[in-house]
C-alpha positions as CSV (number, residue, x, y, z in Angstrom):
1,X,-10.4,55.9,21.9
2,X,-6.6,55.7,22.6
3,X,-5.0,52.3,22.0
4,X,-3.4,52.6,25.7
5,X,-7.2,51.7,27.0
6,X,-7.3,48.8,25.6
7,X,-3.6,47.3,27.1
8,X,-5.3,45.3,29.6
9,X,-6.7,42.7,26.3
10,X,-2.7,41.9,25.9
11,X,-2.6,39.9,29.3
12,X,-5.6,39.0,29.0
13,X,-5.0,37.8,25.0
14,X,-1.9,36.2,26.2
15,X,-3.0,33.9,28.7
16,X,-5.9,33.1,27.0
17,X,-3.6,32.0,24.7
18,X,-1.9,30.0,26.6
19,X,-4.6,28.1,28.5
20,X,-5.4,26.9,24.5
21,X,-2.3,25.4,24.6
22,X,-2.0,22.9,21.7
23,X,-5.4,21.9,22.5
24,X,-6.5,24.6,19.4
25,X,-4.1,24.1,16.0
26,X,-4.4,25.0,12.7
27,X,-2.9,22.7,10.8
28,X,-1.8,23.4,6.8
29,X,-1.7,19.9,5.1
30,X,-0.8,16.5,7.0
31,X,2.5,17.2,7.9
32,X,2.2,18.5,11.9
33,X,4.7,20.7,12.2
34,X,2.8,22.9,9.7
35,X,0.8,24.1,12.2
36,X,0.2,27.5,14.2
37,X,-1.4,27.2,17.6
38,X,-3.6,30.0,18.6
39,X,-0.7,31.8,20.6
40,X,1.1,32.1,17.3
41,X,-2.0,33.7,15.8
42,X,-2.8,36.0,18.7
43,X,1.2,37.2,18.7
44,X,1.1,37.2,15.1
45,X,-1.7,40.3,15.6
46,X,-0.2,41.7,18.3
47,X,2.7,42.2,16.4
48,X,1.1,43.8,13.1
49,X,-1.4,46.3,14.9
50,X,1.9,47.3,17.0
51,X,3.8,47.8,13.8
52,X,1.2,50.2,12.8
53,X,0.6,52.0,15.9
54,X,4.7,52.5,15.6
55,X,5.1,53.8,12.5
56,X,1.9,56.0,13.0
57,X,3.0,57.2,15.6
58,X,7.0,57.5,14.4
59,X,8.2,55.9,17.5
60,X,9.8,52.7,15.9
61,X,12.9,54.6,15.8
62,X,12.7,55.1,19.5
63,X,11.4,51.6,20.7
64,X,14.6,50.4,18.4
65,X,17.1,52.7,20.8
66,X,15.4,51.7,24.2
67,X,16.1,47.8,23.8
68,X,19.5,48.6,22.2
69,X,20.3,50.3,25.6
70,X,19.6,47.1,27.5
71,X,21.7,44.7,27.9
72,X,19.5,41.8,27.7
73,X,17.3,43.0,24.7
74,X,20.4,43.9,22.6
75,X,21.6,40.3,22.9
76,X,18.4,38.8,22.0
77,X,17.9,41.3,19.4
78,X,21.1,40.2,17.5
79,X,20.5,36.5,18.2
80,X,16.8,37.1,16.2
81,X,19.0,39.0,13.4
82,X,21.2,36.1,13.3
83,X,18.7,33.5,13.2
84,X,17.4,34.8,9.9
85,X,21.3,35.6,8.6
86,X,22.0,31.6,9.2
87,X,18.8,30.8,7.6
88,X,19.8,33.2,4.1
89,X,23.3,32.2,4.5
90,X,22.0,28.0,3.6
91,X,19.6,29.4,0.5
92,X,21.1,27.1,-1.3
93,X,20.5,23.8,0.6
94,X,17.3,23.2,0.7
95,X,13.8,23.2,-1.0
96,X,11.4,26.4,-1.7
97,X,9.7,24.9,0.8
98,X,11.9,23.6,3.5
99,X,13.1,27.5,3.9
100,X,9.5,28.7,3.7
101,X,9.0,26.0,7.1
102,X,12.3,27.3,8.4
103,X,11.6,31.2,7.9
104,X,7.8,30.6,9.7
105,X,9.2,28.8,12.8
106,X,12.0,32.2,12.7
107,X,8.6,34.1,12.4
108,X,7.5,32.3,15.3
109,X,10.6,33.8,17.5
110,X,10.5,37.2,16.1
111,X,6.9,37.3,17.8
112,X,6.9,36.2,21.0
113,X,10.7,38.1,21.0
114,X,8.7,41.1,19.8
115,X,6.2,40.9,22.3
116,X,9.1,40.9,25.4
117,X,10.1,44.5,24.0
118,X,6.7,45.7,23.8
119,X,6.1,44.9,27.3
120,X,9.6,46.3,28.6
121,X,8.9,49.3,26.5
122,X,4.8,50.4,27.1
123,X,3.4,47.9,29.5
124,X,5.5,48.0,32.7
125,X,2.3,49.7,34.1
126,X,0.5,46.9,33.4
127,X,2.6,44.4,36.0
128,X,0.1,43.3,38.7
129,X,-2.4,42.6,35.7
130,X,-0.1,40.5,34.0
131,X,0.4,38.8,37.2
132,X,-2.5,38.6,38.1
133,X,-3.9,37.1,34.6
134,X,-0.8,34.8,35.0
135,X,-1.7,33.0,37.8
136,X,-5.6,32.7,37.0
137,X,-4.2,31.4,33.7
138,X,-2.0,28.5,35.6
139,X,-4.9,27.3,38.0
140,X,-7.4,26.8,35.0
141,X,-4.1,24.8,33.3
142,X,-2.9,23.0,36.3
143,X,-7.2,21.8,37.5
144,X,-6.9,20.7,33.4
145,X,-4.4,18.7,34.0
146,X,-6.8,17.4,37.2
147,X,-9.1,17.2,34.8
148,X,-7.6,15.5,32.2
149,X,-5.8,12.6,34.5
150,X,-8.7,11.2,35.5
151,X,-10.8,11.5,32.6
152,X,-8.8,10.6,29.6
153,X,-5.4,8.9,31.5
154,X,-4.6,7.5,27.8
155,X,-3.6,9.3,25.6
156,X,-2.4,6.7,22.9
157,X,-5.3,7.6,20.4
158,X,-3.1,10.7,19.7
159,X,-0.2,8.9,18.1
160,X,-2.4,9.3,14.6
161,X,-1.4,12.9,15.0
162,X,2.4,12.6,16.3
163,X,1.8,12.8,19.7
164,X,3.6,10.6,22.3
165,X,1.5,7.7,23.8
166,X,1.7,8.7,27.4
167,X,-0.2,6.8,29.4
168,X,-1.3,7.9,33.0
169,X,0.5,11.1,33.3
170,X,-0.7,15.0,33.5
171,X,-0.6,16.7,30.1
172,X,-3.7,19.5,30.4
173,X,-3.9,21.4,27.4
174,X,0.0,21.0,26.4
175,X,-0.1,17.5,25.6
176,X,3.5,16.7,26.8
177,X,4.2,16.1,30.4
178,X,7.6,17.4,30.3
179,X,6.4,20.4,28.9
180,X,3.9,20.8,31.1
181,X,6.2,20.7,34.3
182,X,8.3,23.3,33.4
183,X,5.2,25.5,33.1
184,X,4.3,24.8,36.5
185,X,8.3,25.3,37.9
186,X,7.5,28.4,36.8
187,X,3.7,28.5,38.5
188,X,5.9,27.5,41.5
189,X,8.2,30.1,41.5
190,X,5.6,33.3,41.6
191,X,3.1,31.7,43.8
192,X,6.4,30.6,46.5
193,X,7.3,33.8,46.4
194,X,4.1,35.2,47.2
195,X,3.4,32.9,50.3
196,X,6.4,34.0,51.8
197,X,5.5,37.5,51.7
198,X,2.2,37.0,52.5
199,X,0.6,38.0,55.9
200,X,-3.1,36.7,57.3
201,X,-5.1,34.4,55.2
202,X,-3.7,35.0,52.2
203,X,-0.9,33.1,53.0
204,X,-2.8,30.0,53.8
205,X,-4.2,30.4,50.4
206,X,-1.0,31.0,48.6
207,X,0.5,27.6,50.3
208,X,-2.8,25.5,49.3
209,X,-2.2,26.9,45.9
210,X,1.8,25.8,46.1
211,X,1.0,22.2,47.1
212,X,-1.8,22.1,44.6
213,X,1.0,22.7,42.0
214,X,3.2,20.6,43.6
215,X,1.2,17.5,43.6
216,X,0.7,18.3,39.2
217,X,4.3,18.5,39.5
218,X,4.5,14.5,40.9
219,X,1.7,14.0,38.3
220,X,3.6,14.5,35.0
221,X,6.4,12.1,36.0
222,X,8.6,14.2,34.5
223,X,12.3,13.6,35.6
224,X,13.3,17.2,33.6
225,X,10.6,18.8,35.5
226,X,11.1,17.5,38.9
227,X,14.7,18.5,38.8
228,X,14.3,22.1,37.5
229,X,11.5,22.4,40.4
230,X,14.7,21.4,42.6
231,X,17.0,24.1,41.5
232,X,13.9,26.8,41.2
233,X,12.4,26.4,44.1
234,X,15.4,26.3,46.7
235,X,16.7,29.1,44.8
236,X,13.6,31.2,45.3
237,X,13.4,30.1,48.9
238,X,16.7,30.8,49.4
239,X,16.6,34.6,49.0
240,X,13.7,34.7,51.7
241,X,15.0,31.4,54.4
242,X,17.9,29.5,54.2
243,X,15.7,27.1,56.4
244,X,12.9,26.9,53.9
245,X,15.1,26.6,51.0
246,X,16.4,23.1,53.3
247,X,13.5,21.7,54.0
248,X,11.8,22.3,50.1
249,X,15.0,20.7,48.8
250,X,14.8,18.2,51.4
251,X,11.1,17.0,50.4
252,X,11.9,16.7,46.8
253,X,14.6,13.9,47.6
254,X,12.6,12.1,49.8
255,X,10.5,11.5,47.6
256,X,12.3,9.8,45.5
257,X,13.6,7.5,48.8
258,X,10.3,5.9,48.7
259,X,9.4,3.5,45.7
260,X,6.6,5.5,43.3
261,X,6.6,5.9,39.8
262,X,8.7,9.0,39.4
263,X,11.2,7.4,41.3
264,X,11.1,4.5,39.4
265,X,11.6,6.5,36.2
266,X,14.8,8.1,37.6
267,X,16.5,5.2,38.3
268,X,15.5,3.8,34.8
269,X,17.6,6.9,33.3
270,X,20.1,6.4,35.4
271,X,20.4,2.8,34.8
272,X,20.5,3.2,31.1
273,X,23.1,6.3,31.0
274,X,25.5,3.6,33.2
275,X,25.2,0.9,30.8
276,X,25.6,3.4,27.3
277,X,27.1,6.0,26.2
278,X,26.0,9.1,23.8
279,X,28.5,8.1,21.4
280,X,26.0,5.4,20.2
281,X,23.3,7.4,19.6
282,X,25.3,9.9,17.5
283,X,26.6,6.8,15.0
284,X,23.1,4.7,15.1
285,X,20.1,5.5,13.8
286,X,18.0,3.6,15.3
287,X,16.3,3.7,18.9
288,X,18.4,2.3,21.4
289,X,16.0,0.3,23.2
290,X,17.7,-2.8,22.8
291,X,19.8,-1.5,25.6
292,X,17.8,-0.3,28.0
293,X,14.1,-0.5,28.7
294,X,13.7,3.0,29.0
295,X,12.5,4.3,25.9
296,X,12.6,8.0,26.3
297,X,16.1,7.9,27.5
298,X,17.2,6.0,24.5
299,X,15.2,8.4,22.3
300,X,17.2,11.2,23.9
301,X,20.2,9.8,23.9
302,X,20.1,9.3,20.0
303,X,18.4,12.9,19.7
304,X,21.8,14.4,21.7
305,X,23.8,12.1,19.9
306,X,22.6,13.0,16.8
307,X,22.3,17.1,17.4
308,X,26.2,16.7,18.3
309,X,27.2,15.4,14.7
310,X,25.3,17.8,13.1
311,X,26.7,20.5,14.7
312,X,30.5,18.7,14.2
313,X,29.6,19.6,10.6
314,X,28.4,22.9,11.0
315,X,30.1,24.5,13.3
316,X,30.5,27.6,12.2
317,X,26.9,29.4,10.5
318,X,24.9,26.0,11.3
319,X,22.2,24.5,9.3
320,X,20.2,27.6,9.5
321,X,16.8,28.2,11.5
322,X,14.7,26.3,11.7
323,X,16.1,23.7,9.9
324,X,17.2,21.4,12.2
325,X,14.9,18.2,10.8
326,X,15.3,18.8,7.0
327,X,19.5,18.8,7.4
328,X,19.6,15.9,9.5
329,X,18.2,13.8,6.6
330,X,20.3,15.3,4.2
331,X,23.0,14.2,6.5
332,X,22.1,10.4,6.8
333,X,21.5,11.2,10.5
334,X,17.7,10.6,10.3
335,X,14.4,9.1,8.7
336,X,11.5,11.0,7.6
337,X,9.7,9.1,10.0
338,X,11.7,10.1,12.9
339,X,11.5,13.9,11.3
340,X,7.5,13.1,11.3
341,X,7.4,13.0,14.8
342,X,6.6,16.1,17.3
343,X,10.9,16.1,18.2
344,X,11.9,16.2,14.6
345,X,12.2,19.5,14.1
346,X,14.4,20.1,17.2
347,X,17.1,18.6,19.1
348,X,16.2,17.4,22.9
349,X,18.8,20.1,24.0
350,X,17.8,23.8,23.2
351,X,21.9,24.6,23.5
352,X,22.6,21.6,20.9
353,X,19.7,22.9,19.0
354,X,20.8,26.4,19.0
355,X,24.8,25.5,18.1
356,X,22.8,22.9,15.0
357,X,21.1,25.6,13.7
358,X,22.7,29.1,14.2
359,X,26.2,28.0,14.4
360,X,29.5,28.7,17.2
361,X,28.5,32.6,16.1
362,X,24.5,32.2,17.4
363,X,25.7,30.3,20.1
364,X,27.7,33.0,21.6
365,X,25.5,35.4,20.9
366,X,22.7,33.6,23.0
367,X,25.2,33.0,25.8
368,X,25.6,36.3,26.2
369,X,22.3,37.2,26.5
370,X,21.7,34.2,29.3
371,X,24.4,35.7,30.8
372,X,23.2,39.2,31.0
373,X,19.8,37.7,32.6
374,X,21.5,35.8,35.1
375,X,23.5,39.1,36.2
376,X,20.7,41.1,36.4
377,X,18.4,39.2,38.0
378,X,21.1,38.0,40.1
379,X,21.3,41.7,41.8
380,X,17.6,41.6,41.9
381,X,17.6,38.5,43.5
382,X,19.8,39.7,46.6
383,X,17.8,42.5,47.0
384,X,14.9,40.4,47.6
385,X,12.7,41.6,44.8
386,X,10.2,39.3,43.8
387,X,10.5,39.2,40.2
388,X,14.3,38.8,40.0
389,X,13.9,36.3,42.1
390,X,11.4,34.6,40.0
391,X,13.4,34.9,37.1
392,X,16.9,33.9,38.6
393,X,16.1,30.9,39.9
394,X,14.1,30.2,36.7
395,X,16.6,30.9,34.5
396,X,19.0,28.7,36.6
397,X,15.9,25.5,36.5
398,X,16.0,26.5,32.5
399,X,20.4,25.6,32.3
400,X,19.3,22.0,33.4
401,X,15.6,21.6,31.9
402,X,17.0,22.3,28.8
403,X,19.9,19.8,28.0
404,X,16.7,17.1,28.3
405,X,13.6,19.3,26.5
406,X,14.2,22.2,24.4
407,X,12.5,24.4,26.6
408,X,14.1,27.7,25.4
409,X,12.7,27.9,22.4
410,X,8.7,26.0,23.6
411,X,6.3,29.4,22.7
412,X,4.2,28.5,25.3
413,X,7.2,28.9,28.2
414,X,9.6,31.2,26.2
415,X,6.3,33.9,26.3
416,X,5.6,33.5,29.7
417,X,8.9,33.8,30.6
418,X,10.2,36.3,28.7
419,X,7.3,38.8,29.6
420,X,8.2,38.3,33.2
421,X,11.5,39.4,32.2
422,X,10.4,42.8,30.3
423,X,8.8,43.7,33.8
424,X,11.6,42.2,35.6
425,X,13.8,44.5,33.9
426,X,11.7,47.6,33.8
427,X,11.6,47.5,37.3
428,X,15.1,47.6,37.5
429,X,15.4,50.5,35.7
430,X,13.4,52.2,37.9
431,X,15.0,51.4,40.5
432,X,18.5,52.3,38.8
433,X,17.0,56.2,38.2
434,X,15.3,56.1,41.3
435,X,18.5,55.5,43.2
436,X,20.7,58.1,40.9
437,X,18.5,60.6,41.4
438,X,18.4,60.0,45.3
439,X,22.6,60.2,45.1
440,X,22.3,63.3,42.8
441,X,20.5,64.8,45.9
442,X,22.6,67.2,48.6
443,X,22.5,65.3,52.2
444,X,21.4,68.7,54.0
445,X,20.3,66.8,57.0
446,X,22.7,64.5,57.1
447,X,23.8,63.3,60.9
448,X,27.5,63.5,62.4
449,X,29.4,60.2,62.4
450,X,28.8,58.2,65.9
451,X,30.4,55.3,67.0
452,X,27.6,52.1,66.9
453,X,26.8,50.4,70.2
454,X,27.9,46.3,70.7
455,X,24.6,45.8,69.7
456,X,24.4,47.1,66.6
457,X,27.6,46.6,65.7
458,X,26.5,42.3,66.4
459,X,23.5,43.2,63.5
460,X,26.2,45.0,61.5
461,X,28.3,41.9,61.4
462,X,25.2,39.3,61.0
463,X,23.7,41.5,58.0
464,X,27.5,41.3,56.7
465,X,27.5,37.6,57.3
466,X,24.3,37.1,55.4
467,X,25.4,39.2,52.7
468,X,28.3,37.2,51.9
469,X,26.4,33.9,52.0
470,X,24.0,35.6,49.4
471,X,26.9,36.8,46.8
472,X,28.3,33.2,47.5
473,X,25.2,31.3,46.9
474,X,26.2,30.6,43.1
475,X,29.6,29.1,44.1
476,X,27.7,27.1,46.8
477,X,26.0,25.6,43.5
478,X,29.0,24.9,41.5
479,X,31.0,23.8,44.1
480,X,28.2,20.6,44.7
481,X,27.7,20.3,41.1
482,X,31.8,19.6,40.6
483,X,31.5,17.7,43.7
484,X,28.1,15.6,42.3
485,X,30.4,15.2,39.2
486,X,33.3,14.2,40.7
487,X,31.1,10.9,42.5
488,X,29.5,10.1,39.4
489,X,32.5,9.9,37.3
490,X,33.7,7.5,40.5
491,X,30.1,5.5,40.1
492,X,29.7,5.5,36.4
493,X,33.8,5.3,35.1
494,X,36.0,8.0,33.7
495,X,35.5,5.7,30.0
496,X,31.4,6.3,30.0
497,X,31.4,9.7,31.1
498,X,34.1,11.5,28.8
499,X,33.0,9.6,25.5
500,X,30.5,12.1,25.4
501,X,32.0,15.7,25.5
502,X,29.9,18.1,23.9
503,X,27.7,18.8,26.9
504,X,31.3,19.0,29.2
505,X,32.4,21.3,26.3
506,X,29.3,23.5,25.9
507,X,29.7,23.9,29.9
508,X,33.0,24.9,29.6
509,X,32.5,27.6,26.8
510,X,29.1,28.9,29.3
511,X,31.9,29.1,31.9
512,X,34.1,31.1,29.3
513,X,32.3,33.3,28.8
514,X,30.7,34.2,32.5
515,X,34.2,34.6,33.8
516,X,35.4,37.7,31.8
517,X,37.7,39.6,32.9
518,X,35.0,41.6,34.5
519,X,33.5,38.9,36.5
520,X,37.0,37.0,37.1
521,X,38.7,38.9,40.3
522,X,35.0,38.9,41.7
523,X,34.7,34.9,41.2
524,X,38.8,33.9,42.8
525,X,38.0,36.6,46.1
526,X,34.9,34.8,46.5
527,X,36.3,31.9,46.3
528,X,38.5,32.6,49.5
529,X,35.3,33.2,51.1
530,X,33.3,29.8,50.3
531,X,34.3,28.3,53.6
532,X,33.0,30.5,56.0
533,X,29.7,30.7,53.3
534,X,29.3,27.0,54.3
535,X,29.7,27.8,57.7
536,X,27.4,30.4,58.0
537,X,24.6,28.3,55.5
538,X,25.0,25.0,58.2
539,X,24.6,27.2,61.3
């Protein structure tokens, strides 16, 4: 039997996978974070029966050249390299054991990393079952989570094994709330997407299924999580209705008009972030409670503030991979206990957490790759493709999820997300060689030029209109960010907001780099075209 009849058990593998969630660990000794889940043992297969099917077949070579010739893949194939460079490169300052932790959670990367270029390489046939598979995987997850909430609402009992005592909130099978809400963003995006295209029933079933994910959404009373469903969702909406977009973005502020407890939570954040500054949390090392009541801001707080010194220091290589926990003792910056926990491995921000541990050099490196998958899924996006769609206003949701959750580098997302990438981007491809072999073509029938009638020269003009408000759509988004910052440095006082810079910083070198010369006459003749943008997005 040829291996290619059995690439249906990789979706199916997958998903399985992550239904498990952290529900099914293996755990070496009693320190947790020496632990695989059963996603890293099913990649951890997937990867070594590839390997041999490769080199059997002497196509390694090849498979090598393929994700070389992408954009996205090459970046993400040097960011793996230097991972591993940044990890050899601090041999010398830590344990036999600290780099054997390190070099397992690189090992961790490499797979789920190896499984994206697997699927962009041999399973873009396989799309509507990993779709498919997808979504069945999300309901069980998201009726879990049901599940769980009313059954077991306390999950205190887990603090014996370095879980957080959350109390009354949806966790399913991942244990974390904020986790879990990025996971169903993502749900969100896909099964959006499909009601809008949707004719007949189906569509009544694809909007049941929306609000169903919705209302887990509310559950996990996750502030992260209900902001990157914001960005997502009106971005996804966006490329089918303006209107929709509107009224989905519209909903998720009401809600927090009226007083519930997600509401409540964001105004505790907010509250604390006026009164303190991340400055504090980078010089104490304790929790900084004492100031607020909100003790998960004040955790993440010190966790930024703390992932920022670290960096100071090594700025240039980093600490190495995965080391993150291990050096910031070393450095007087935290306890064991506080390394004990399920954070202390990791910084809060994945783009903290990447400059900690792979240095200005992996930073840059993983920039560039973000912004390769913005671009391209960008263009996908305007063409109204559902995948690039998916993934662009995703990948946007991921910019702001991750400065409070390192999301990036969570398996359980970073697979999903990535493999809807791989297909994302093999169907661009085809489409690319599709349409160059369409313009290689003669035009033997081609008609004489005719003059267009008033009434389709009035289409002519609205498509036009519409396509401007498209390629404008991402200044449209910085324009209210600067706008948002500009009243909260009024509200909150030009003293609290710059005496943390890093994140303003990190922004700035984002921006740096997604204005290349390339990009930067596109961006300033845009620019003169924001105002009528506006005028055509308000009517």
């Amino acid at each position: 039997m040829k291996l290619k009849k059995l690439f249906w058990l990789l979706p199916l593998g997958l998903f399985a996978a992550v239904f498990a969630g952290q529900a099914v660990r293996l755990t070496f000794g009693n320190n947790i974070h020496e632990a695989v889940s059963l996603l890293n043992i099913f990649l951890g297969i997937v990867n070594a029966v590839a390997l041999i099917w490769l080199l059997a077949r002497c196509q390694l070579r090849e498979l090598f050249r393929l994700i070389w010739r992408s954009p996205i893949w090459k970046w993400l194939l040097l960011f793996e390299a230097w991972a591993l460079i940044s990890l050899i490169l601090n041999f010398g300052s830590f344990t036999h054991h600290q780099l054997v932790v390190g070099f397992l959670y690189w090992l961790k990367l490499a797979t789920v990393l190896h499984l994206a270029y697997l699927v962009y390489a041999y399973w873009q046939e396989e799309k509507a079952t990993f779709l498919r598979y997808f979504l069945v995987c999300s309901g069980a997850i998201i009726l879990a989570g049901y599940v769980q909430l009313i059954f077991l609402p306390d999950f205190s009992f887990m603090t014996a094994y370095g879980w957080d005592p959350h109390m009354g909130r949806m966790l399913s099978t991942f244990f974390d709330p904020n986790y879990l809400a990025a996971f169903i963003v993502l749900v969100q995006t896909i099964i959006l997407s499909k009601a809008l295209e949707a004719q007949g029933k189906v569509k009544f079933f694809w909007w049941l299924f929306f609000v169903g994910a919705w209302l887990a959404l509310y559950f996990t009373y996750s502030r992260s999580g209900w902001l990157m469903g914001f960005v997502a969702l009106t971005a996804v909406a966006f490329q089918r209705s303006w209107r929709t977009s509107l009224v989905i973005a519209a909903i998720f502020l009401v809600v927090l008009l009226f007083p519930n407890r997600l509401s409540g939570r964001i105004s505790e954040g907010l509250s604390f972030f006026n009164r303190t500054t991340f400055s504090q949390g980078a010089t104490n090392n304790t929790s900084l409670n004492a100031l607020s009541g909100d003790e998960s801001a004040a955790d993440r707080a010190l966790s930024l503030g703390r992932a920022w010194s670290l960096s100071k220091r090594h700025w240039l290589i980093g600490v190495g991979y995965n080391t993150y926990g291990y050096a910031a003792i070393k450095d007087g910056l935290m306890t064991g206990s506080q390394q004990g926990q399920m954070s202390g491995m990791a910084s809060d921000s994945s783009i903290l957490n990447i400059f900690a541990t792979t240095g200005i050099i992996g930073l840059g490196i993983y920039l560039a790759f973000y912004a390769s998958l913005l671009r391209i899924s960008y263009k996908l996006w305007r063409r109204r493709q559902l995948l690039g769609g998916v993934i662009f206003g995703y990948a946007l949701a991921l910019l702001v999820g991750s400065e409070f959750n390192n999301i990036l580098f969570y398996g359980l997302i970073m697979a999903c997300f990535l493999v809807l990438a791989a297909l994302m981007k093999g169907h661009a491809d085809r489409d690319e060689e599709t349409q160059s072999t369409s313009r290689q073509q003669p035009a033997d029938n081609a008609s004489p030029t005719s003059i267009p009638s008033s009434s389709v020269a009035s289409n002519i003009v609205e498509q036009d209109d519409h396509r401007r408000l498209w390629q404008n759509y991402p200044l449209i988004i910085i324009s209210l960010f600067v706008l948002s910052l500009f009243f909260s440095t009024i509200k909150i006082g030009f003293g609290s907001l710059f005496a943390y810079p890093p994140e303003l910083l990190i922004y700035l070198a984002a921006v740096a780099v997604l204005t290349a010369p390339a990009w930067r006459q596109k961006f300033f003749s845009r620019l003169k075209q924001l105002p009528k943008a506006y005028k055509i997005a308000l009517g």
